[in-house]
TILO-74369 format. One record per residue (C-alpha): residue number from 1; residue in three letters; x, y, z. Coordinates in steps of 0.001 Angstrom, whole numbers, plus 524288, in hexadecimal, padded with zeros to 5 digits. Layout:
R|NUM|ALA|X|Y|Z
...
This chain:
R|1|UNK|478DA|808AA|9CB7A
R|2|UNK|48829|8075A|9C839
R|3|UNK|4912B|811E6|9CA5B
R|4|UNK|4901D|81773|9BBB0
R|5|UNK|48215|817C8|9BA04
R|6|UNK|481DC|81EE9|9C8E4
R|7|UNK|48AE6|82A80|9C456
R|8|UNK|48451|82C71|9B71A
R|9|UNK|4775A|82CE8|9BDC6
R|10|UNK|47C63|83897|9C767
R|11|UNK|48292|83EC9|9BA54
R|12|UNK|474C8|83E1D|9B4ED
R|13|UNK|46DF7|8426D|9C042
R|14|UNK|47477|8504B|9BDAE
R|15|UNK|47616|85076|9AE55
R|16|UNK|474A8|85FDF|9A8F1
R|17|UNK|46A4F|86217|99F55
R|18|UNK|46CAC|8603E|9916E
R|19|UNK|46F9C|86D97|98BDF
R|20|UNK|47571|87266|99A06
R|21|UNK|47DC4|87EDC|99894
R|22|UNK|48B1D|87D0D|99B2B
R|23|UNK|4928C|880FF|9A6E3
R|24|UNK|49824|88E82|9A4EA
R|25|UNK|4A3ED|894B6|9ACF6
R|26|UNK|4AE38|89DC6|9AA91
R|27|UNK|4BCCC|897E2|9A98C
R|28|UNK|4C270|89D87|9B7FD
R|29|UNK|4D041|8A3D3|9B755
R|30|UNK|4CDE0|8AEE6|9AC23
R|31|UNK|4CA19|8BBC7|9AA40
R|32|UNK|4BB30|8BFFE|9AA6B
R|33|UNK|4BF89|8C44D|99AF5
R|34|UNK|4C451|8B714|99695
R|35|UNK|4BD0D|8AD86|99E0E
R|36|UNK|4B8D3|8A170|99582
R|37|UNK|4ABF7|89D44|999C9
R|38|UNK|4AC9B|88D7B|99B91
R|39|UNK|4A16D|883BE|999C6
R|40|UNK|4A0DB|8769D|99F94
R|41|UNK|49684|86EAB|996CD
R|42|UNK|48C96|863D3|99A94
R|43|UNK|490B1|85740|992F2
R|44|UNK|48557|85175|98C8C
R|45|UNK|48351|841B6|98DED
R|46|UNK|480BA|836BA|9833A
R|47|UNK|473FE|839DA|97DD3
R|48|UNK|475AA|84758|97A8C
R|49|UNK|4737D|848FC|96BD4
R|50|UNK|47FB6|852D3|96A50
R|51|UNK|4897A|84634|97051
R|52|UNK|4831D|83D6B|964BF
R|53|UNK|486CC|846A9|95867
R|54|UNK|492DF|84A84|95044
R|55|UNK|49703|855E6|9586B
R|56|UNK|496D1|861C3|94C96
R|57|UNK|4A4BC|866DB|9476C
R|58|UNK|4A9B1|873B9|94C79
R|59|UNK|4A8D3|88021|940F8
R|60|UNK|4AC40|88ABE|94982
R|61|UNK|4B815|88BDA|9532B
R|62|UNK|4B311|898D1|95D6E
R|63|UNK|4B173|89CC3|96A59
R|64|UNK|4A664|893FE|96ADE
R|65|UNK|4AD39|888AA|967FE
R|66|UNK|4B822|88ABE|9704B
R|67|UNK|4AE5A|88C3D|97ADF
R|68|UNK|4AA24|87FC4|9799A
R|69|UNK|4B74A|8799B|979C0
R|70|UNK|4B81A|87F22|986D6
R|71|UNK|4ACB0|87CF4|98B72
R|72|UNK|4AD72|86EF0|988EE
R|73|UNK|4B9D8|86E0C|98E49
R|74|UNK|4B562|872E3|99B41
R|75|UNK|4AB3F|86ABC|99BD4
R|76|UNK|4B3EB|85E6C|99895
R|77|UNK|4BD9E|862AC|9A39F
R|78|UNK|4B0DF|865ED|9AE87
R|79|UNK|4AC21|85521|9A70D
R|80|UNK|4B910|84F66|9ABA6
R|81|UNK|4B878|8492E|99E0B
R|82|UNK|4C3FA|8484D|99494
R|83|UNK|4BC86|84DD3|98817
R|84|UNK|4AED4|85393|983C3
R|85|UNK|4A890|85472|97728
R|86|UNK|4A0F9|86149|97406
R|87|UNK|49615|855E1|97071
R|88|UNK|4968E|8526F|97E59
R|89|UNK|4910D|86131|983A4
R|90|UNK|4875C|86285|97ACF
R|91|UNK|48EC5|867E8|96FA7
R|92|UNK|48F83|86148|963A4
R|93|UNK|49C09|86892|95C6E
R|94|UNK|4A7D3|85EBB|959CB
R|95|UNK|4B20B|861CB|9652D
R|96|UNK|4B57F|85A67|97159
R|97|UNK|4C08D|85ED6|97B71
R|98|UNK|4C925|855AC|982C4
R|99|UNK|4D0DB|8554B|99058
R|100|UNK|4D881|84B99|994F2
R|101|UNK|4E55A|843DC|99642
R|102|UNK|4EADC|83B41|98AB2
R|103|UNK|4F144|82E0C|98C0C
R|104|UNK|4FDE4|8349E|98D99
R|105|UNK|4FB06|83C9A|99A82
R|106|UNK|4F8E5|848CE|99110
R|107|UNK|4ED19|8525D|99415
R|108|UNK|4E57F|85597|988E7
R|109|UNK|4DA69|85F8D|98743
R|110|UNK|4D4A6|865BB|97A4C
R|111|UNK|4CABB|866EA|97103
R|112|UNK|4C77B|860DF|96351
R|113|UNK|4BE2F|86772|95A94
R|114|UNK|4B87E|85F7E|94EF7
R|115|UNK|4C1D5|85499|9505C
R|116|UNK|4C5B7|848AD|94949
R|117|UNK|4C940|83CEA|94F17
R|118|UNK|4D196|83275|94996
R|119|UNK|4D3A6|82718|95161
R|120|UNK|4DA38|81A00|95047
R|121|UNK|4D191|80C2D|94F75
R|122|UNK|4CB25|809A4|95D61
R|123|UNK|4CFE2|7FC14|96185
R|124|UNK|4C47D|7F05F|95D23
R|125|UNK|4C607|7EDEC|96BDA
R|126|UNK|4BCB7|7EE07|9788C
R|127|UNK|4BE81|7FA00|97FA4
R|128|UNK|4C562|7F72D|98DE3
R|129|UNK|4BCF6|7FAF4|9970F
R|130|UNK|4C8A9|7FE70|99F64
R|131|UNK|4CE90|806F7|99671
R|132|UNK|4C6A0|80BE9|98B76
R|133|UNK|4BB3A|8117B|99266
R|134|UNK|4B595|81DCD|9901C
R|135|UNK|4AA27|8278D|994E9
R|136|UNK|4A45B|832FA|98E9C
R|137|UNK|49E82|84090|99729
R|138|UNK|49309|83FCB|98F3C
R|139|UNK|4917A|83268|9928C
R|140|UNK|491C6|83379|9A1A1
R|141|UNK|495F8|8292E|9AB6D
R|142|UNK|497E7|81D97|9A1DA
R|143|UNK|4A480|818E5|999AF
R|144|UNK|4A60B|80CF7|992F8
R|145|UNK|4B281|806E6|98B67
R|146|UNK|4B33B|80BB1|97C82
R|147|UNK|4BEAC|8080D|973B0
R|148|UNK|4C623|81471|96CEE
R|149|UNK|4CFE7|81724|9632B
R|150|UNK|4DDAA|816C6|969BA
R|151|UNK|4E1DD|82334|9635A
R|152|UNK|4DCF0|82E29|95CA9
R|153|UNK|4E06E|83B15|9551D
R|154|UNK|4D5A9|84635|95705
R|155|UNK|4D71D|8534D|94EBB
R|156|UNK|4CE91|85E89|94DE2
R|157|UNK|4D010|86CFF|9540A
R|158|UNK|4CE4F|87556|95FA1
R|159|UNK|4C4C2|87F58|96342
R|160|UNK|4CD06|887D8|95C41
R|161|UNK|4CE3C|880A7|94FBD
R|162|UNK|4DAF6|87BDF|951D2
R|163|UNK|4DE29|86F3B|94DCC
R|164|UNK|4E122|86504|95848
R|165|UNK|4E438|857A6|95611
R|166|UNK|4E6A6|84BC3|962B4
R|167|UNK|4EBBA|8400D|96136
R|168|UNK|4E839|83665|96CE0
R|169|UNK|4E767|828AA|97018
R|170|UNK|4E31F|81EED|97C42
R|171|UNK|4DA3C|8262F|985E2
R|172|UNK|4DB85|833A1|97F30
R|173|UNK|4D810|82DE9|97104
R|174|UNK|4CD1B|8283A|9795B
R|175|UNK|4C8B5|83637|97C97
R|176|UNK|4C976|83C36|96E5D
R|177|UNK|4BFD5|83107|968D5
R|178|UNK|4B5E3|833A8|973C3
R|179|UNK|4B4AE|84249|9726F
R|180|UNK|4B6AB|8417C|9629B
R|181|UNK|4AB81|83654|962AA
R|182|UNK|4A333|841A1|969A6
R|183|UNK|4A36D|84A59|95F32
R|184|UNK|49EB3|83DA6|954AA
R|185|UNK|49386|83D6A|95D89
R|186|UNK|498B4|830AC|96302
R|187|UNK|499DA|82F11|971D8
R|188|UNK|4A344|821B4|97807
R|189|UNK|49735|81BA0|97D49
R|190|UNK|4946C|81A57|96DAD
R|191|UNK|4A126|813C7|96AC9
R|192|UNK|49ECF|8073F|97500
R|193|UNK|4A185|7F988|9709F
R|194|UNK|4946B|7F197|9727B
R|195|UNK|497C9|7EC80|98074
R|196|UNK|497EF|7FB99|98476
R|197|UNK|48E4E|7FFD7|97CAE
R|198|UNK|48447|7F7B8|984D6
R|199|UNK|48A94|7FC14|98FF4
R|200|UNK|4894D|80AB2|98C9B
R|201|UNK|47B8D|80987|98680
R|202|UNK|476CD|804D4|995C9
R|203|UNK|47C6D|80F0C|99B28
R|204|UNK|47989|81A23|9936B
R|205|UNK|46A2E|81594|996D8
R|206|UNK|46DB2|8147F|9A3F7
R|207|UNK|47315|8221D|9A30D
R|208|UNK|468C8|827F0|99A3F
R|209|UNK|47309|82D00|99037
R|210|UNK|46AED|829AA|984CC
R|211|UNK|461C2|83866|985B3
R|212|UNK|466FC|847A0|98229
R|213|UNK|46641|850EB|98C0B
R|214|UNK|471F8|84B37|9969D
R|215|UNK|47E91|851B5|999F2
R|216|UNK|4859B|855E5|9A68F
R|217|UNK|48DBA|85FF0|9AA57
R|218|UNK|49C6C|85CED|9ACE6
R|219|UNK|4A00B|862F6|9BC84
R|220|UNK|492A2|86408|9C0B3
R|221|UNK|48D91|856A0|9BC65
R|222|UNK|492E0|84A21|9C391
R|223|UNK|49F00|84759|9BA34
R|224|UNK|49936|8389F|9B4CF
R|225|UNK|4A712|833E9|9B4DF
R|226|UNK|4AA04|8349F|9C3A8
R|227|UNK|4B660|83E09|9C01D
């Protein structure tokens, strides 16, 4: 058994439940009369009808939305990942949240709520395997080499209805198109030229990520990326 298929079977081993309840705590630091109760969610896996489905547009900017934005942000920071789709914890509403440095050195963390993506041609290229690899937390363990648009514009808004608009490109633009192909119902492992495809289509029977009812729990699950 290589190395991969070893750490996705002890990820598997100790998948939650489909449906399980998220990880409730209160934020430490603040008053017993302001505390914001925090929710670490499990992230489903490839399979799960919700990950396969336009993600709905958001109507209604309240509390319960903006409890969700934090809520998935906690559970991206707790997934060592660099964004999450609400697709990706079982919700199918059209927001994903993102966390990590640009190209430039520059840390960059929101939200985007029913956003548009406009992106430049991707390259009629192979993807280096070197350099243009990605992996996916609902797709644990694996990554494979997938060709992307070198730069992109995303606007939309904020849990607050605000409108926000990011311009990226290289690794960052990279990032947008993953999470924004989330909420299309599209997940990388759909995007793979034909050699990856074949590759990927092994694995996920190898893996069993071709049922509903998978997902794991970031910081009590083994993390399936070794981070």
């Amino acid at each position: 058994m290589d190395t991969i298929t070893e750490l996705a079977a002890s990820v598997m081993v100790s998948l939650c439940g489909r449906g399980a309840a998220p990880d409730r705590r209160l934020r430490p630091g603040q008053e017993t009369d302001t505390i914001v109760v925090m929710a670490i969610h499990p992230i489903v896996v490839y399979g799960e009808p919700v990950l396969h489905r336009r993600a709905e547009k958001i109507t209604e900017f309240d509390d319960d939305l903006a409890e969700l934005v934090r809520d998935m942000h906690e559970t991206l920071d707790a997934s060592n990942g660099v964004g999450l789709a609400a697709p990706q914890i079982g919700v199918g509403k059209s927001i994903f949240v993102f966390n990590a440095d640009d190209d430039y050195g520059v840390r960059r963390r929101g939200t985007f709520v029913n956003p548009v993506l406009i992106a430049s041609k991707v390259p009629d290229t192979r993807p280096d395997p070197d350099e243009e690899t990605e992996g996916c937390l609902s797709v644990p363990s694996l990554d494979f080499p997938l060709k992307r648009a070198d730069r992109v514009t995303v606007n939309g808004v904020d849990e607050s209805g605000a409108p926000v608009t990011l311009s990226a490109d290289g690794w960052f633009a990279r990032i947008m198109q993953h999470e924004y192909d989330h909420l299309q119902g599209t997940l990388y492992v759909d995007r793979l030229d034909k050699r990856w495809s074949k590759k990927w289509k092994k694995a996920q029977e190898a893996h069993g990520y071709n049922q509903p009812g998978l997902s794991w729990m970031p910081g009590v699950d083994p993390d399936p990326f070794g981070h």
